[in-house]
C-alpha positions as CSV (number, residue, x, y, z in Angstrom):
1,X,3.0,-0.3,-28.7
2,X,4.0,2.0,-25.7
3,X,2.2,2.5,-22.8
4,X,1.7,5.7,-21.7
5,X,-0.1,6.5,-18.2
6,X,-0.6,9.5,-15.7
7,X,-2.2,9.5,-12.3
8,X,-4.4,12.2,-10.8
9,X,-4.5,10.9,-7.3
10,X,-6.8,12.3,-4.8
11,X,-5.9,12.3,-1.0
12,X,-8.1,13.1,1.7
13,X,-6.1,15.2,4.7
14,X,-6.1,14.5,8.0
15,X,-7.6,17.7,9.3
16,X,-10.1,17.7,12.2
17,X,-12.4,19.9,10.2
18,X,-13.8,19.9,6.8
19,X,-11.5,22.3,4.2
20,X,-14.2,25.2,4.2
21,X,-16.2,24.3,7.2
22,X,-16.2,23.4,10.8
23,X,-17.8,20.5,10.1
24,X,-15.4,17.6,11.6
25,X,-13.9,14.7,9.4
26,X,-14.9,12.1,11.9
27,X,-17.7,10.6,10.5
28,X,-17.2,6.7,9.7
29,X,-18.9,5.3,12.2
30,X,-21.8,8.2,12.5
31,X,-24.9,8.0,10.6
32,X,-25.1,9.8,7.1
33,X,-25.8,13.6,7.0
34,X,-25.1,14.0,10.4
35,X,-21.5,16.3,9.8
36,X,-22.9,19.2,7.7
37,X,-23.7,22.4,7.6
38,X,-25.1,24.9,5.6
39,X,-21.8,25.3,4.2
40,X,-21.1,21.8,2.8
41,X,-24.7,21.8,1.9
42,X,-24.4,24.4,-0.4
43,X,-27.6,26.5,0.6
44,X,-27.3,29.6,-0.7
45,X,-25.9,32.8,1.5
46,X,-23.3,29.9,3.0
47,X,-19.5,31.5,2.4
48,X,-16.7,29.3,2.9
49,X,-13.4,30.1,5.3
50,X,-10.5,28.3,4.3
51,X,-8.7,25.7,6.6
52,X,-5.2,26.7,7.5
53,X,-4.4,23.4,8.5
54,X,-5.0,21.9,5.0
55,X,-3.3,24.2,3.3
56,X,0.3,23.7,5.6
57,X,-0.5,19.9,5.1
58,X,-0.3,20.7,1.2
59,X,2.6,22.8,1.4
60,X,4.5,19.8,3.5
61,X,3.8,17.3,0.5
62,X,4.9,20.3,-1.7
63,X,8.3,20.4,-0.2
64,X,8.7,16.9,0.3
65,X,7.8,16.1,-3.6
66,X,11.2,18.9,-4.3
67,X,8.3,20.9,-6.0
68,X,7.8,25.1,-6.8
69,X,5.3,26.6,-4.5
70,X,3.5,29.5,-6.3
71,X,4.2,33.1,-4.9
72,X,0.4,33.8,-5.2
73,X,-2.3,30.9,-5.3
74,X,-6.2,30.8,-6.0
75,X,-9.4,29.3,-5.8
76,X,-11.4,28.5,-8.5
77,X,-15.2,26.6,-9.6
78,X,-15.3,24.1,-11.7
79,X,-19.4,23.5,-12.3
80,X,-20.4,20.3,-13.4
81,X,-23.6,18.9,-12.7
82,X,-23.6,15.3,-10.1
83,X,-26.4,14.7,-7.5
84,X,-23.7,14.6,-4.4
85,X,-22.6,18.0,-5.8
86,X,-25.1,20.0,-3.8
87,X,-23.2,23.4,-4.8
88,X,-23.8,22.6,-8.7
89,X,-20.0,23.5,-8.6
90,X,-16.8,22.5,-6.9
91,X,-14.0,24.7,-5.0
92,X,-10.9,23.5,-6.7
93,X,-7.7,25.1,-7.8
94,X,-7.3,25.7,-11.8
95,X,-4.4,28.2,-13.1
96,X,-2.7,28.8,-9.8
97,X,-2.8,25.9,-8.0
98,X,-0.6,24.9,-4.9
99,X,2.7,24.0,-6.3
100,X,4.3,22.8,-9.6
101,X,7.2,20.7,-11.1
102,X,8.0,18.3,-8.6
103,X,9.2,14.3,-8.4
104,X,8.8,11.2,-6.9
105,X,11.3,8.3,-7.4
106,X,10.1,4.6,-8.3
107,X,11.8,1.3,-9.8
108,X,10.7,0.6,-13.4
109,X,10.0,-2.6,-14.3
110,X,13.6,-3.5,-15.2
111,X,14.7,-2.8,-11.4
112,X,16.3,0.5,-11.9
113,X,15.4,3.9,-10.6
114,X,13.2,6.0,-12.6
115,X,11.6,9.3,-11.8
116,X,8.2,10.2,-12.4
117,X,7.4,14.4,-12.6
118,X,5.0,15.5,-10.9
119,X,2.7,17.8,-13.1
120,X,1.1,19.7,-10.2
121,X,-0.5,19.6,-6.8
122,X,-3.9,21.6,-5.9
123,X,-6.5,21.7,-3.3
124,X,-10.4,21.6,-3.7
125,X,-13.2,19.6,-1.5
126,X,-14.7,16.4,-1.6
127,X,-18.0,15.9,-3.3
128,X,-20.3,14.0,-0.9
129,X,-21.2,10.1,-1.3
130,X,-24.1,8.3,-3.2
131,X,-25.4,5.0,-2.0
132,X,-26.8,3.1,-4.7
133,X,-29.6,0.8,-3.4
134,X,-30.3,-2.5,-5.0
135,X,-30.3,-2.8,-8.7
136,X,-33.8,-2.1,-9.9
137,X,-34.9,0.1,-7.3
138,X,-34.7,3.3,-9.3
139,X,-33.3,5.6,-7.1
140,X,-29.9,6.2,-5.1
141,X,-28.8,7.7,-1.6
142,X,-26.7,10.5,-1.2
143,X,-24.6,11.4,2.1
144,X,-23.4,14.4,2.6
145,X,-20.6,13.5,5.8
146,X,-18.1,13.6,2.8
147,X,-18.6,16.6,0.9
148,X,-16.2,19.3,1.9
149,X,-13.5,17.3,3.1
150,X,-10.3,18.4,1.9
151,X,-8.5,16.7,-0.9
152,X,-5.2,17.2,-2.5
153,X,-5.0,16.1,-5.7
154,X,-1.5,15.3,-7.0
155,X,-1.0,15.0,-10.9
156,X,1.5,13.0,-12.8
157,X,3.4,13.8,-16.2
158,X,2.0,11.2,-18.5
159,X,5.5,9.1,-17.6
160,X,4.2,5.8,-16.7
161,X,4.9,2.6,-18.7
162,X,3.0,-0.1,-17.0
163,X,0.4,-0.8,-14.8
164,X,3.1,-2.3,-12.7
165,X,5.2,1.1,-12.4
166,X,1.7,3.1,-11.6
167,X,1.0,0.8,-8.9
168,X,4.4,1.4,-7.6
169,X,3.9,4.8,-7.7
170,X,1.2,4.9,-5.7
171,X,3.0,2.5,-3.0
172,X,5.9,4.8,-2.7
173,X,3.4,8.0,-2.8
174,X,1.6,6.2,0.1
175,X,4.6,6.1,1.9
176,X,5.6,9.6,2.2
177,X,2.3,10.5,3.0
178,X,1.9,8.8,5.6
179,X,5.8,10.0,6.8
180,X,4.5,12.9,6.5
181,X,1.1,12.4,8.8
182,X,-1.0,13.7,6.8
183,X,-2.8,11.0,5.3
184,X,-4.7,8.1,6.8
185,X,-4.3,5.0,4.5
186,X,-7.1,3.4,6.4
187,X,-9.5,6.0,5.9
188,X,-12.2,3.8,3.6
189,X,-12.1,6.7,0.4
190,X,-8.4,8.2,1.6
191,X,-7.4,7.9,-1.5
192,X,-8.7,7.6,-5.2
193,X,-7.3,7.8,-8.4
194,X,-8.1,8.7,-11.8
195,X,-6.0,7.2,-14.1
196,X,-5.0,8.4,-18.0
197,X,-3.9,6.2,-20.6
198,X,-3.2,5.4,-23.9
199,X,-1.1,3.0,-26.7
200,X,1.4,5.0,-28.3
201,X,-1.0,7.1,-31.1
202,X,-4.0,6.5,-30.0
203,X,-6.6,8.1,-27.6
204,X,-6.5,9.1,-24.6
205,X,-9.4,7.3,-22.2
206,X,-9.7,7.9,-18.4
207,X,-10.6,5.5,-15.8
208,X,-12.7,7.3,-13.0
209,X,-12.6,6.4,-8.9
210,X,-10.1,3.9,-8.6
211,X,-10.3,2.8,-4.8
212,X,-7.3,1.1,-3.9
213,X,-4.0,0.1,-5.4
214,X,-4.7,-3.3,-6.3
215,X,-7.5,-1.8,-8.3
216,X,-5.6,0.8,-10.1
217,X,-3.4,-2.2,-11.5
218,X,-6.0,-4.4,-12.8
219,X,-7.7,-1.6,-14.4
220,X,-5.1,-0.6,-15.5
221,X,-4.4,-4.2,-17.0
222,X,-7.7,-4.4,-18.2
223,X,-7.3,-1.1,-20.1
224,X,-4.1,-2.3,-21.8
225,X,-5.7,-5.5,-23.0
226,X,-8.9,-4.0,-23.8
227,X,-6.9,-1.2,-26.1
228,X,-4.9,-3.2,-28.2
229,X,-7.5,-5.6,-29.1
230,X,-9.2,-2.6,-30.9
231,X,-6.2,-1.5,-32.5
232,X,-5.3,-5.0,-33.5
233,X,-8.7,-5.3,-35.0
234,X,-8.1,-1.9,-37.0
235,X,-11.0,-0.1,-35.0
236,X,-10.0,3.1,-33.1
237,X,-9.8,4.2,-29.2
238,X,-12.6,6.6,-28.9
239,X,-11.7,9.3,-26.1
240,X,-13.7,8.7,-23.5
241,X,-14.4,8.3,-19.3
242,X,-14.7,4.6,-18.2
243,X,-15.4,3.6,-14.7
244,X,-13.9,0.5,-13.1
245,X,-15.7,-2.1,-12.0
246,X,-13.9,-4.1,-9.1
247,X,-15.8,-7.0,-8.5
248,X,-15.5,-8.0,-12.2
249,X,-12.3,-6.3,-12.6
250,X,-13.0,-4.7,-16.1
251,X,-13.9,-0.4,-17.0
252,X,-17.3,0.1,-18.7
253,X,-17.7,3.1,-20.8
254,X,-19.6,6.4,-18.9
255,X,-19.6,9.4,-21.0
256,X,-17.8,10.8,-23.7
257,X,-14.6,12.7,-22.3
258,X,-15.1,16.0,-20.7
259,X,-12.7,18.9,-21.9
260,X,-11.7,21.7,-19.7
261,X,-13.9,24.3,-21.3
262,X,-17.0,21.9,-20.3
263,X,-16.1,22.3,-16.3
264,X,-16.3,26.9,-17.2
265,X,-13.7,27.3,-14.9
266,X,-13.9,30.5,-12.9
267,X,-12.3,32.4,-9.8
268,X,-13.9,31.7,-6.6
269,X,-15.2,35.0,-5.5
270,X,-16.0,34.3,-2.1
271,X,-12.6,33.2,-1.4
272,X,-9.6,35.7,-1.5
273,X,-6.0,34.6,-3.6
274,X,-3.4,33.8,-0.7
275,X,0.0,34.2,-0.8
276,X,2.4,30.9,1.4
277,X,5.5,30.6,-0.3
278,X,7.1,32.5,2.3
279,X,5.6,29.4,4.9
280,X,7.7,26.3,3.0
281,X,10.7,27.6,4.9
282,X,9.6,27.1,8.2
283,X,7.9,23.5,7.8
284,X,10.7,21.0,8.7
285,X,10.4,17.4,7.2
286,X,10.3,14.0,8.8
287,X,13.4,11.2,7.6
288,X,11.4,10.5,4.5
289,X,11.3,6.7,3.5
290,X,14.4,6.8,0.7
291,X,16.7,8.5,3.6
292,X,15.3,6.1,5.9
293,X,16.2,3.1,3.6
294,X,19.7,4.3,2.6
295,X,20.3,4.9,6.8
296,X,18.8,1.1,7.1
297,X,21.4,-0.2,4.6
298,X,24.3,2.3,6.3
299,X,23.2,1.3,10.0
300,X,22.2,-2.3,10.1
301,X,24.0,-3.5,7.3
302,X,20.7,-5.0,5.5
303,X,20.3,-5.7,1.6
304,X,18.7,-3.1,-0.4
305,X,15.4,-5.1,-1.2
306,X,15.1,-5.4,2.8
307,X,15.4,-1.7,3.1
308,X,12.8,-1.1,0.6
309,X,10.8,-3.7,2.0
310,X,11.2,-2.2,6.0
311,X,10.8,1.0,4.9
312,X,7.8,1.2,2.7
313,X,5.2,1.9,5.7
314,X,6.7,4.1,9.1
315,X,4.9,1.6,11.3
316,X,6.6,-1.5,9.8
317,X,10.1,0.8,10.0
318,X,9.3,1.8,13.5
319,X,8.6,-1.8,14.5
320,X,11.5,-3.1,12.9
321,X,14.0,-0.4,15.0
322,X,12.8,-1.2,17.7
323,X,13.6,-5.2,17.5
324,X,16.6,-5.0,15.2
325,X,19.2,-5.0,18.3
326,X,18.9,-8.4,18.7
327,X,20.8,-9.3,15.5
328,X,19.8,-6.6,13.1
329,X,20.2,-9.2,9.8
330,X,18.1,-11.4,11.2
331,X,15.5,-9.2,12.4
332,X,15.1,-7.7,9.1
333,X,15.0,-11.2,7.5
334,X,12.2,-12.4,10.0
335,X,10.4,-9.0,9.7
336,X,10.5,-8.9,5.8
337,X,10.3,-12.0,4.5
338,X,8.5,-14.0,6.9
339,X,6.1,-11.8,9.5
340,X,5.1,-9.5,6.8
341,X,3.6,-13.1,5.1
342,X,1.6,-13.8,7.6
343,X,0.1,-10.7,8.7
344,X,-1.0,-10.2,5.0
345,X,-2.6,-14.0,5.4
346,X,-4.3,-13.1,8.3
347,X,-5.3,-9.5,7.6
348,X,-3.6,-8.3,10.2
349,X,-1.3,-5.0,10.6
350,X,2.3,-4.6,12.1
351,X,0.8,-2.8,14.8
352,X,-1.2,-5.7,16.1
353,X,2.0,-7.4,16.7
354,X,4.0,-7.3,20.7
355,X,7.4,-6.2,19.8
356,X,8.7,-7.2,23.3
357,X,7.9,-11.2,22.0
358,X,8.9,-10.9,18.8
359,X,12.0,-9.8,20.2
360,X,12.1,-13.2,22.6
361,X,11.5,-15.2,19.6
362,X,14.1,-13.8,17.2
363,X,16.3,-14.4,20.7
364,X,15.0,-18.0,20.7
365,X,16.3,-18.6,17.0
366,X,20.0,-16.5,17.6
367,X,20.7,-18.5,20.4
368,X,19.7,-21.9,18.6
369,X,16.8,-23.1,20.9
370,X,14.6,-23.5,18.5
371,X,15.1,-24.1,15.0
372,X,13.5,-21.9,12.1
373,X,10.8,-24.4,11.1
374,X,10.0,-24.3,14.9
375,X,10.2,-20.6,15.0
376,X,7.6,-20.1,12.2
377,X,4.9,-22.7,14.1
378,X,5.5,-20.6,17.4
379,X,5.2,-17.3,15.6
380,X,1.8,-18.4,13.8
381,X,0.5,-19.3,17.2
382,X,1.5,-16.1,18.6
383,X,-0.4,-13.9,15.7
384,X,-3.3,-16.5,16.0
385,X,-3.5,-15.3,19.7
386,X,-3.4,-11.8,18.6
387,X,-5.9,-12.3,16.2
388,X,-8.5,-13.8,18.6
389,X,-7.6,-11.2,21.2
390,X,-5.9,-13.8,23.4
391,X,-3.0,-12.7,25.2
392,X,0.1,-13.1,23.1
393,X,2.1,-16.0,25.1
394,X,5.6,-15.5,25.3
395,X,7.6,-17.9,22.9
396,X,9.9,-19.6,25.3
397,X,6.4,-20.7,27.1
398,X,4.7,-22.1,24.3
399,X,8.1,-23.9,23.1
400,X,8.4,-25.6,26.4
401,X,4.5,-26.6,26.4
402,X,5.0,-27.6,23.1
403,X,7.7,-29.7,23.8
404,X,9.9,-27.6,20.7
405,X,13.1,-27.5,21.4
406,X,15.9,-27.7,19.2
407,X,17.4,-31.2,19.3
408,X,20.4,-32.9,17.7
409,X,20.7,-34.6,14.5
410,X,21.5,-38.1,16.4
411,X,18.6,-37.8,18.8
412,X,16.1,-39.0,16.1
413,X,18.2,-41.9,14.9
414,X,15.4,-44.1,15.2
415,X,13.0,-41.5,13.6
416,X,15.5,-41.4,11.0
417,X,16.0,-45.3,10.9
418,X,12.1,-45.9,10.7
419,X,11.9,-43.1,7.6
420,X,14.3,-45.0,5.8
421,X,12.9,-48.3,6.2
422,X,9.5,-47.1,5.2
423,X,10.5,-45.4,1.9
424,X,12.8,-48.0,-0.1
425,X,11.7,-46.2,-3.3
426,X,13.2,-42.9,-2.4
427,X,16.5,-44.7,-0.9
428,X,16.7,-46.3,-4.3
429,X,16.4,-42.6,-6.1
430,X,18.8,-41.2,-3.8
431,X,21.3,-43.8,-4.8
432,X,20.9,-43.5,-8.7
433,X,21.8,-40.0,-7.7
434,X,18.2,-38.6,-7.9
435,X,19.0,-35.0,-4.9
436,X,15.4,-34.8,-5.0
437,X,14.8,-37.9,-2.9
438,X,17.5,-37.1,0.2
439,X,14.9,-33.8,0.6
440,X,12.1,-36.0,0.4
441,X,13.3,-38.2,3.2
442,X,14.8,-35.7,4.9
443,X,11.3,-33.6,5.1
444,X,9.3,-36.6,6.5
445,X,12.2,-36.6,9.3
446,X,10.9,-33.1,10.0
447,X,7.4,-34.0,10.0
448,X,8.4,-36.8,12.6
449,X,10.4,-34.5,14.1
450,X,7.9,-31.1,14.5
451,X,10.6,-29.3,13.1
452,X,12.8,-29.2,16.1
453,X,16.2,-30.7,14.3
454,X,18.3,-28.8,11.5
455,X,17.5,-29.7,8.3
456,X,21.2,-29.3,7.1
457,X,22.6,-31.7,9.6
458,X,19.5,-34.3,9.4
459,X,20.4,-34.1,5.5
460,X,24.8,-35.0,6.4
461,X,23.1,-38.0,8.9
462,X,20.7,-39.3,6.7
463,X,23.2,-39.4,3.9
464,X,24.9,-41.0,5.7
465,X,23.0,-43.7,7.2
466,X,21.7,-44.9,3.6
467,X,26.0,-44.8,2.4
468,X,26.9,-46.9,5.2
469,X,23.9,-49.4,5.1
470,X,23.0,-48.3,9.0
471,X,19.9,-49.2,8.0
């Protein structure tokens, strides 16, 4: 049975002020209800003035997405009934939004490009916030720092197959938006998505406020699994809103699904129709990340997955640019397959990490001072540091404390000797020609060791101590 999946993805710009209001964005650490106005509150007599700033912000993801800006767009209320709704309505855009007919390119889940259509992007404000207190308590929160912040939504053509492919989506979406500055991924709510799917003849359910990418692919999961077992069992797929629930990682059902007649859809009266094709000309567009990664691959010489890899967040790029002159290979290596690691273990971001010792250390491995194995101890020391908000030693110092430095293969012949003599099992392997066992005893020899000989030529000499009896 085929998959079939679309994304309405809601991103919250970075504008100072709220997209009707003066009210600023700024409010994480403030207490709730302490950035409205009568405006955001909905009290009656309170007109809204649209935010230029949001609206150039929408136009820049327009023309990056290769989409058709509308000669003449609108705004339009869309009244449903939710307690952080103080309005009883929401300013959205209905049958002129932003811009239509655009495209964002992902890899499917065979590897090979695919593009996914965007349907549409549109502009409306954020509904405020409930706070739902312990279960039991019968009754809720609601903060209102949130309502009127301005969100672009951007819709999908049903042309997802997997929740794989939809979470790539979202990555790659990510990335352009935050090329484009206009979208803080760290913002706790900067993005949500509602998510559409259904087996191939069957209903269409949607899952509701998906908060973060992981999420979107285990509901997503869940919705798959959950679908099919129905079908399997001859039942039908009702159509219908679930929400997602993270912590257990399954969708409960809400509601029965609204249809667009439900929302009465109307023209915003207080807010004129506006006109900004004629502004897409003028906005000029950062090196987007596929430019960036085909330029990585040009410039530096690096595979394709590293490119993908490097250029997936501007930070990580930016970082990896400014390092890659010691041996660009390398430094994409050591960036993508091996700092990249332990930053996720740790929590921790690119930007928390000193280029200027990164740079010594991938010095440290080009030259041979230290070996790899030695390289990856000094660097978890070094994030360790950062982590604790220590100073960051530089490499070469904590190699020399450490006593780290690369030696040679002969060095540790009685290591090597000793490792031999207290293993006669794997010695034995190794001779019945068992490769397993020479990595065995060449990995304790690197335990000994700390790391600081190469494994490659401890391998050739302890070959060929046990072939020659040295022993």
């Amino acid at each position: 049975m085929k998959t079939i999946i679309g994304l309405e993805v809601h991103v919250q710009l970075s504008t100072a002020t709220k997209l009707f209001c003066g009210c600023s964005t700024d409010y994480r650490d403030d207490e709730p209800n302490t950035h409205c106005c009568p405006i955001c509150l909905g009290l009656p007599g309170a007109l809204p003035r649209l935010n230029v700033r949001a609206v150039e912000h929408g136009l820049k993801v327009a023309k990056a997405l290769n989409m058709e800006v509308l000669e003449e767009s609108e705004f339009a209320r869309k009244n449903y009934f939710y307690p952080d709704l103080p309005k009883g309505y929401q300013i959205t855009q209905y049958d002129k939004p932003l811009a239509v007919a655009g495209t964002v390119e992902i890899e499917d889940d065979e590897g090979h490009e695919k593009i996914v259509r965007i349907s549409r992007i549109h502009l409306e404000e954020d509904p405020g916030r409930l706070i739902h207190v312990a279960s039991g308590s019968g009754y809720s929160l609601v903060d209102y720092n949130r309502s009127g912040i301005p969100l672009l939504e951007i819709v999908t053509e049903p042309d997802l197959r997997s929740p794989q492919e939809a979470r790539r989506f979202l990555n790659r979406l990510r990335a352009i938006l935050e090329y484009l500055e206009v979208f803080d991924g760290d913002r706790e709510g900067g993005l949500r998505v509602d998510a559409n799917i259904s087996l191939e003849g069957s209903e269409r359910v949607e899952v509701k406020n998906i908060s973060s990418y992981k999420g979107v692919e285990k509901a997503l999961t869940f919705e798959v699994t959950r679908q099919r077992n129905l079908l399997r069992r001859g039942q039908k797929v009702g159509r219908e809103t679930r929400h997602f629930m993270e912590a257990r990682g399954i969708t409960t059902s809400a509601r029965s699904k609204e249809e667009e007649q439900d929302y009465r859809y109307f023209t915003e009266p207080d807010l004129r129709p506006f006109r900004v094709a004629d502004l897409v000309t003028g906005i000029e567009l950062p090196e987007l990340p596929t430019a960036r990664k085909e330029r990585f691959m040009a410039e530096y010489g690096i595979s394709l997955n590293h490119a993908r890899t490097l250029t997936g967040d501007p930070r990580l790029a930016d970082f990896y640019e400014e390092v890659a002159y010691v041996d660009p290979f390398l430094a994409a290596t050591w960036v993508a397959d091996t700092l990249l690691g332990e930053l996720n273990y740790r929590g921790m971001r690119i930007t928390d990490v000193p280029a200027n010792r990164f740079i010594e250390l991938l010095a440290l491995i080009r030259s041979g001072t230290i070996t790899d194995t030695v390289a990856v101890q000094v660097l978890r020391e070094m994030l360790d540091a950062c982590a604790a908000g220590r100073p960051c030693e530089p490499p070469a110092v904590i190699v020399k404390r450490e006593g780290l430095v690369r030696g040679e293969g002969e060095e540790f012949a009685d290591v090597i000797r000793d490792v031999i003599a207290a293993n006669p099992q794997a010695v034995a392997d190794y001779r019945a020609g068992k490769k397993g066992a020479l990595n065995f005893l060449v990995g304790q020899v690197m335990k000994e060791t700390r790391g600081r000989a190469d494994p490659r030529e401890l391998g050739r000499i302890v070959a060929e101590y046990i072939d020659t009896g040295e022993v």
